[in-house]
C-alpha positions in Angstrom: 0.0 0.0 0.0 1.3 3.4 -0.9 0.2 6.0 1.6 1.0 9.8 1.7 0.2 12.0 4.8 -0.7 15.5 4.9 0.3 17.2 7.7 1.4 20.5 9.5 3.6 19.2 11.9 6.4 16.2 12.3 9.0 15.7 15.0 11.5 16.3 14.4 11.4 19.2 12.0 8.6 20.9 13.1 6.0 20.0 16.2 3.7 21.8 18.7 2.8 18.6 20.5 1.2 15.8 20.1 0.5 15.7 16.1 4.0 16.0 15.4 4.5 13.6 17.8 2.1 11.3 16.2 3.5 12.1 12.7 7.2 11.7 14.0 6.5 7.9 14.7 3.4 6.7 13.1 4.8 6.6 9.2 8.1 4.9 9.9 5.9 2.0 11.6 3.8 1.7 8.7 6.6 1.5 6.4 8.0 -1.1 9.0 4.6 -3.2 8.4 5.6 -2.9 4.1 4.3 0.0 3.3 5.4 2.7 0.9 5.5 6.2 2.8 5.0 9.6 2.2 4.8 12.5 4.9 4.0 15.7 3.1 5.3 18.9 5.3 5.2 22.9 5.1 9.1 23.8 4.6 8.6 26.8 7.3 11.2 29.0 7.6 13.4 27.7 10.8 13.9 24.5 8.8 17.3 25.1 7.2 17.9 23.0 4.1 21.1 22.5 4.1 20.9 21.1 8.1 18.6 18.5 7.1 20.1 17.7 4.0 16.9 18.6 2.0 17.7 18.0 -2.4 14.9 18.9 -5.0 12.0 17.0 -5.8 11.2 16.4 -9.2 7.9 18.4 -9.5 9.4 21.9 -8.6 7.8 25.1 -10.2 4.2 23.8 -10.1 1.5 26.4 -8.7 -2.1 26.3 -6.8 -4.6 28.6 -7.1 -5.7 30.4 -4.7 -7.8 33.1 -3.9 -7.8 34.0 -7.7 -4.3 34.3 -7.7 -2.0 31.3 -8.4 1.3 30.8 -5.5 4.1 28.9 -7.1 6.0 26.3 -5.3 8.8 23.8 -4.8 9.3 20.7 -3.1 12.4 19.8 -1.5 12.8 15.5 -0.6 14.7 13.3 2.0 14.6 10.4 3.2 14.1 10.0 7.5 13.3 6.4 9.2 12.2 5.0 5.9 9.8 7.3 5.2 9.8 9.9 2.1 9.3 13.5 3.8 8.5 16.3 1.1 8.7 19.7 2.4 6.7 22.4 0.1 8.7 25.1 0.0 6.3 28.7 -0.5 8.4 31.3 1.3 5.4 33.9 1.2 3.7 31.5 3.6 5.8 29.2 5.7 9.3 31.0 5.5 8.5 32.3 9.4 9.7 31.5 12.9 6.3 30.3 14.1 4.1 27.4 12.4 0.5 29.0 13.7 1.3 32.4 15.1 2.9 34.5 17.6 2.4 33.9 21.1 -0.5 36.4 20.9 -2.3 35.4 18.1 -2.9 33.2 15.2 -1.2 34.5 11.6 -4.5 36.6 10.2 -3.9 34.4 6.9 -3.7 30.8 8.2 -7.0 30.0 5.9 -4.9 31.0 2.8 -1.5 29.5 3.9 -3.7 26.2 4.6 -5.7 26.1 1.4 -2.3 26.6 -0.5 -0.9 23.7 1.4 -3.6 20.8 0.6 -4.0 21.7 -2.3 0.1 21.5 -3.3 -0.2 18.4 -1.2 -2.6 17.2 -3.8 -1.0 18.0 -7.0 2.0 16.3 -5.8 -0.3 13.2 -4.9 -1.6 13.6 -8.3 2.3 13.7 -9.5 3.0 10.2 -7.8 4.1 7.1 -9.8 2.3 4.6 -8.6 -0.1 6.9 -7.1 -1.3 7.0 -3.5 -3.8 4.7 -2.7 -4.5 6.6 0.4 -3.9 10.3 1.5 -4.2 10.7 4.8 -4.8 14.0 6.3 -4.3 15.4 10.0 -6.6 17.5 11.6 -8.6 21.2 9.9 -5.1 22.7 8.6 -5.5 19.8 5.8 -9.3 19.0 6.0 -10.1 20.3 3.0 -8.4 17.6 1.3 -11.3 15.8 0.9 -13.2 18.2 -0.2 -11.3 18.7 -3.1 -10.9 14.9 -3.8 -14.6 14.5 -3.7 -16.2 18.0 -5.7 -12.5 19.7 -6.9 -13.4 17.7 -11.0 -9.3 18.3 -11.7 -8.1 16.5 -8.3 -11.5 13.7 -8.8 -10.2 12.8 -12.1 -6.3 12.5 -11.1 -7.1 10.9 -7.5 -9.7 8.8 -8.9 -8.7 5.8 -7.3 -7.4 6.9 -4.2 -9.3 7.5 -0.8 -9.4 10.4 1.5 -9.1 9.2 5.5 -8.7 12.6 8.0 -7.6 11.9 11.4 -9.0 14.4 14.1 -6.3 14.9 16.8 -9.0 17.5 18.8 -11.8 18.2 18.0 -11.4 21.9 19.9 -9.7 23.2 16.9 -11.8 23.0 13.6 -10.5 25.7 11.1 -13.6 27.8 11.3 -13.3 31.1 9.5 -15.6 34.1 8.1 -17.5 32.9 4.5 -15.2 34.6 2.1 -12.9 32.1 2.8 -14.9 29.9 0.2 -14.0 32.4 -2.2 -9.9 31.7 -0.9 -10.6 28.3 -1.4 -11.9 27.7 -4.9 -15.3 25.9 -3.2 -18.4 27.0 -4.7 -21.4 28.2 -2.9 -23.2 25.1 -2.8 -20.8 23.8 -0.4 -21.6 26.8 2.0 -24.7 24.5 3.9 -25.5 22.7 6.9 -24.6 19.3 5.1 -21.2 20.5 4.2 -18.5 23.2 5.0 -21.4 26.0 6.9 -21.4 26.0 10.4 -23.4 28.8 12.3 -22.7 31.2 9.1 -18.7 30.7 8.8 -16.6 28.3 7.1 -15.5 25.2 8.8 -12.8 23.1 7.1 -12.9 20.2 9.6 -16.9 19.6 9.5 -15.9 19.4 5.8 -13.4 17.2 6.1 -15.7 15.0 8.5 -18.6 15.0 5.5 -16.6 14.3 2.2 -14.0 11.8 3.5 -14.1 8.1 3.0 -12.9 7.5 6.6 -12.3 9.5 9.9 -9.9 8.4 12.7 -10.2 9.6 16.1 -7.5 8.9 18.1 -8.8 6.8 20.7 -11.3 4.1 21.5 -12.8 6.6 23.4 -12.7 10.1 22.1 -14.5 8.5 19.4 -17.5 8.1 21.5 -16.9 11.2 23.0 -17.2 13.5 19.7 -20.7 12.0 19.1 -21.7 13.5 22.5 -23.2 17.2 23.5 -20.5 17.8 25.8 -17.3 16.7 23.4 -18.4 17.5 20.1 -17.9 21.1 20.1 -21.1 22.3 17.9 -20.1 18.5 15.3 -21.9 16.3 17.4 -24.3 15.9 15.1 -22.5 15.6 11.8 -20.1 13.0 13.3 -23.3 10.9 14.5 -24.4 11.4 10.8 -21.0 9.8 9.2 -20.6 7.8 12.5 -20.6 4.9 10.0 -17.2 5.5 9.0 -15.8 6.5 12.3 -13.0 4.6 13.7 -11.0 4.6 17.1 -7.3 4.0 17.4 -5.2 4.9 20.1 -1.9 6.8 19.1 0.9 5.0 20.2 4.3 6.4 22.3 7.3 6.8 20.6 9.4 4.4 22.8 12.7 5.1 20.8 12.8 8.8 22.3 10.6 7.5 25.7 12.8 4.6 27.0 14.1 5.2 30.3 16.9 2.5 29.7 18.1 4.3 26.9 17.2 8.2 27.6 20.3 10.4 27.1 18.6 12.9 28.8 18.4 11.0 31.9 21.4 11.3 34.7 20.9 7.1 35.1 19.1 4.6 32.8 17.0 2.3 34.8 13.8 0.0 33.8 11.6 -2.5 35.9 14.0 -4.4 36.8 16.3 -1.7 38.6 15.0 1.3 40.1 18.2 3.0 41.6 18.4 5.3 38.1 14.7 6.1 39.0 16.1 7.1 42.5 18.8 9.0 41.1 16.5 10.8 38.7 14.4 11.8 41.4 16.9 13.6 43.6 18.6 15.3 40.0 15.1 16.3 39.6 14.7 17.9 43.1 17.7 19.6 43.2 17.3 21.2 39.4 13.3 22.2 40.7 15.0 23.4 44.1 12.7 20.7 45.8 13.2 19.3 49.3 15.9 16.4 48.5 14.0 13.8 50.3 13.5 10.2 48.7 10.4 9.5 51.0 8.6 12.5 49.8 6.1 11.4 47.1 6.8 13.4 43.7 4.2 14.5 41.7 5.4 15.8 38.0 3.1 17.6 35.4 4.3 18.2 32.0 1.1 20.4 29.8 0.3 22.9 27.9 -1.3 25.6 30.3 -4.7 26.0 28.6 -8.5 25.2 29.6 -8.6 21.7 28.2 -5.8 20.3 30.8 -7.7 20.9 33.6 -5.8 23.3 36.1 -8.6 24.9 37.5 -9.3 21.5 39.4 -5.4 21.7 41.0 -6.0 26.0 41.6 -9.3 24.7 43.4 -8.1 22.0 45.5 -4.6 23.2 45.9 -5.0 24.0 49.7 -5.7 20.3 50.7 -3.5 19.2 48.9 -0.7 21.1 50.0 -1.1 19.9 53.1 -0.3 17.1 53.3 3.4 15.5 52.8 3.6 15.9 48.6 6.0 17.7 46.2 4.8 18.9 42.8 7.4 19.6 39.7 5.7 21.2 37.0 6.6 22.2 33.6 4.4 24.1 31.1 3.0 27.0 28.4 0.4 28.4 27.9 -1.8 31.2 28.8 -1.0 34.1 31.5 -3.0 33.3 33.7 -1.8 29.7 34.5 1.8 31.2 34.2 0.5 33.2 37.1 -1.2 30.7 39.4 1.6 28.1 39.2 4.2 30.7 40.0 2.1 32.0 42.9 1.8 28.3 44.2 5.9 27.7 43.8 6.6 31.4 46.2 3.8 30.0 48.6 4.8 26.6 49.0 8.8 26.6 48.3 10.3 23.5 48.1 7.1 21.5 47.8 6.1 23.4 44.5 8.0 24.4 41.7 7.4 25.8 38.2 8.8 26.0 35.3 7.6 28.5 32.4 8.1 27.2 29.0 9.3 24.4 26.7 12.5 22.3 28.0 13.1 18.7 26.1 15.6 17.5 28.5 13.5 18.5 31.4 10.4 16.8 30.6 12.4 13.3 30.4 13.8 14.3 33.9 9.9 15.0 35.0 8.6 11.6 34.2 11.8 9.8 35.3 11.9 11.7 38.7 8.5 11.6 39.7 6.2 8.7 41.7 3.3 10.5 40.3 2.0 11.8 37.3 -1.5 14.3 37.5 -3.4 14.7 34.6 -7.0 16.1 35.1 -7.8 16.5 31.6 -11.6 18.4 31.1 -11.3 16.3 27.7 -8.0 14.5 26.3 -8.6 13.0 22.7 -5.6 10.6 23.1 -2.8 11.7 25.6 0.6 10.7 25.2 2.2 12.1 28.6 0.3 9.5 30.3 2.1 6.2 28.3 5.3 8.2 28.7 4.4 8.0 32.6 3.8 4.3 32.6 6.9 4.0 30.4 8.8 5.4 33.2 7.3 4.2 36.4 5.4 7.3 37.3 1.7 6.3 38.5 -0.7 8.3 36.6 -3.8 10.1 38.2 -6.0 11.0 35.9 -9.8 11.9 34.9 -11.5 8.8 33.0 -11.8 10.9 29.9 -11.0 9.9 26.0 -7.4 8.2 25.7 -6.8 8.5 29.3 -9.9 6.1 30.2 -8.8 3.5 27.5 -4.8 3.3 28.7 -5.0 3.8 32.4 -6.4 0.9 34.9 -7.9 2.0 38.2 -5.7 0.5 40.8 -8.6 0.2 43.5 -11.4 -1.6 40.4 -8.6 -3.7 39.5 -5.8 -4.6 42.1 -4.4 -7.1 40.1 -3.7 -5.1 36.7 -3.7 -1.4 37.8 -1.7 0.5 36.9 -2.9 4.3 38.1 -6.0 5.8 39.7 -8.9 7.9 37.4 -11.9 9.9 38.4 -15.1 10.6 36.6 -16.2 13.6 37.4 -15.0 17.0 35.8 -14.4 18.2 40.1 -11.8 19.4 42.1 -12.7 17.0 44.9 -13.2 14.0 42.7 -9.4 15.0 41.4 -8.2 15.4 45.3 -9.4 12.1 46.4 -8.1 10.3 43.7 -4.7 12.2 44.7 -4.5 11.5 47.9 -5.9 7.8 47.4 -1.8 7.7 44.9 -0.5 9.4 48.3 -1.7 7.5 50.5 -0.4 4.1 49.1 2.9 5.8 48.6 3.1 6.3 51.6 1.2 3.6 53.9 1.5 0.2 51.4 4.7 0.1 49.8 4.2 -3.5 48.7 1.0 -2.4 46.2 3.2 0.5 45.6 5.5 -1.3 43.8 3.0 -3.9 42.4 1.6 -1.0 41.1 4.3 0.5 39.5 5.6 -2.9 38.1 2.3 -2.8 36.2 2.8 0.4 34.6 6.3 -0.7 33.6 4.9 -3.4 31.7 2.3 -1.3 29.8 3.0 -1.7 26.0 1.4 0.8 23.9 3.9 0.4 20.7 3.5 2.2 17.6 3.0 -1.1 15.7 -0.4 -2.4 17.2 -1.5 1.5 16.1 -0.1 1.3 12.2 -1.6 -1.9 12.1 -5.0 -0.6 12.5 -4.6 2.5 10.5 -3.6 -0.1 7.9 -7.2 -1.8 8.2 -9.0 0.9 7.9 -7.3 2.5 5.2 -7.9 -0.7 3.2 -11.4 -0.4 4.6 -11.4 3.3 3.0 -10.5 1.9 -0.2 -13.0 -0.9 -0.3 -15.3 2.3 0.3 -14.3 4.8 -2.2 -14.7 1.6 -4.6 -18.5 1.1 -3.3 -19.2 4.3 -3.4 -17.6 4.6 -7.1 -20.2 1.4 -7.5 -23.5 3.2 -7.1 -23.7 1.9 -3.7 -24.3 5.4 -1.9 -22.1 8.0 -0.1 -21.6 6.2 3.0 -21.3 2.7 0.8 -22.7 0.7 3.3 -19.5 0.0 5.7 -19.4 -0.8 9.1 -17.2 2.1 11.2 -16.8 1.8 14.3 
């Protein structure tokens, strides 16, 4: 199977979080499984050619309208874990230092720059030999993509045979933008309706992408259910129950070549389940670094997030008081908006060497968090897939965490089920539901030392590998193509299949 993905962000030449995380490890382990890979990627400005060792591609001075206006482009090519990774090179729109914006706002043409780039990614597609027999496209920056493959006539002839699967990665960000954008886009006005790209009188590239693909991914077991509901589906709730026929789930796997505690160069010791005296090691390195209280017996608790709404930090801000009580350290790394910046420095003057914060994005540092700490706090309001979490089990650190889309599908309640727990979750979206559950991890830390470690020998042995994941993306992009061919056949838009 010949696949190409669309995509905004890949570790490790460009990432935000966890998309470029996913697309940093999830073609390599399809092309381990046979397949022939693709990763199509915006050549922004900070990635120097000559660095990576980028050469030309051999369908250089092509050009995509847009707008009215045609944008020419060039690809540059190289070859990274197996995979083919072709970087469109448009300096007008990617030659900057950021891939979305500053840190105070989005770049005011991100419609534009994103329209240019699926529909590149397409002619390029359309430039293959073989051709794709899936393109696979990651979240609203390259929703469209489907669109176009399904009512664009030039990219319906040349794709003919090749199916469109999107993956949403959250479905909080959706591309929505004022009307004229259809005009930016080259989509006529009978695409602008409830059935297609309109949502509450703007443009929405990801409800398109949801209505014109031949498959949709969420990215987990969970989260797919979730969308479908009221209080996850962000205003697509209903469209996704309409195409829930081809909706699958499939949980994003880690990237255990970068997450290995046994081979972590970041780490000041190695250590796995076998031997914990790195672990013990990494926790005092971590104490010292966060100016913590360099006691072994204190139980650690590390976060590593992005300090926005969807993480849950109002749940810690309310419940910070009882918490804080009682004999705990926290080590917490993050960015995000002021006013967690605020909070979380506030907490590390009140509480010093019990709290500390760190403002910002540190690679070395978040390895030291998940090796140094007992504990790992999540309390997610919603959290489509988390990776932070398999990272934590990975490294011995006991995840707490609210029973919400990945995080309900990879971590088992210690106290439900002694025998194969491996972390403690809560239900509730509550400050006091999050505080038990905390204190319930505390409590056996302290008190039980034999669960402890049963415990944390459980989480050791989690295995969420990237090749159970690719293997599943490969059944449902066959499924996709057995689809597109049905459809093709007369039998229908939705061709009859069985999504799950």
């Amino acid at each position: 199977m010949r696949i190409l993905l669309a995509a905004t962000e890949m570790e490790p030449f460009a990432s935000t979080g966890g998309m470029g995380d996913v697309l940093g490890a999830l073609p390599p382990a399809l092309a381990a499984l046979g397949a022939r890979v693709s990763v199509a990627l915006p050549r922004y400005g900070f990635i120097d050619p000559l660095e990576h060792g980028l050469k030309p591609y051999g369908c250089n001075g092509r050009s995509v309208p847009v707008g009215g206006l045609n944008k020419r482009f060039s690809v540059l090519r190289k070859t990274h874990e197996g995979v083919e990774v072709l970087f469109v090179d448009q300096p007008t729109f990617f030659d900057r230092d950021n891939i979305y914006g500053t840190a105070d706002s989005d770049y005011p043409d991100n419609a534009e720059r994103f329209v240019f780039f699926t529909r590149a990614v397409l002619q390029l597609a359309a430039a293959m030999r073989p051709r794709p027999d899936v393109v696979h496209f990651h979240d609203w920056h390259t929703a469209l993509g489907p669109v176009y493959m399904a009512r664009d006539p030039d990219t319906v002839n040349s794709l003919r045979s090749t199916a469109a699967v999107l993956t949403i990665h959250n479905l909080g960000y959706q591309g929505i933008f004022p009307r004229p954008e259809m005009v930016t886009a080259g989509l006529g006005p009978e695409l602008f309706n409830q059935n297609a790209l309109e949502f509450w009188g703007q443009m929405n590239f990801l409800k398109g992408g949801i209505v014109f693909s031949d498959a949709v991914i969420a990215v987990s077991r969970k989260y797919a259910e979730e969308i479908q509901t009221d209080e996850f589906g962000f205003g697509l709730e209903g469209i996704i129950r309409t195409h829930s026929n081809k909706l699958f789930g499939i949980m994003n796997g880690a990237n255990y070549s970068r997450w290995d505690p046994r081979t972590d160069p970041n780490l000041p010791a190695n250590f796995d389940r076998t031997s914990l005296r790195g672990k013990a090691r990494c926790k005092s390195a971590l104490q010292r670094e966060m100016k913590l209280d360099e006691n072994p017996g204190i139980p650690l608790v590390g976060m590593v997030t992005r300090l926005v709404e969807q993480k849950g930090l109002e749940l810690l801000a309310e419940s910070i008081e009882r918490i804080m009580e009682q004999d705990v350290q926290f080590a917490v790394l993050g960015l995000g908006a002021e006013r967690y910046h605020s909070r979380l420095l506030e907490f590390a003057q009140r509480w010093p060497g019990k709290f500390s914060t760190v403002i910002g994005f540190n690679e070395r540092l978040s390895h030291l968090i998940e090796a140094g700490s007992d504990i790992f706090l999540m309390p997610s309001r919603y959290e489509p897939c988390g990776l932070n979490q398999l990272y934590s089990l990975r490294y011995g650190a006991v995840p707490v965490v609210r029973a919400t889309g990945g995080l309900d599908d990879t971590v088992i309640d210690a106290d439900v089920d002694p025998a194969r727990g491996n972390g403690f979750k809560f239900a509730e979206f509550d400050s006091k539901a999050m505080a038990n559950r905390l204190s319930r991890a505390l409590s056996l830390f302290r008190n039980d030392q034999g669960r402890w470690r049963k415990l944390v020998d459980n989480a050791f042995q989690a295995d969420f590998s990237w090749g159970v994941s690719a293997r599943a993306h490969l059944e449902v992009f066959r499924w996709a193509r057995t689809h597109k061919q049905n459809s093709a056949g007369g039998k229908g838009e939705n061709g009859g299949g069985n999504g799950r």
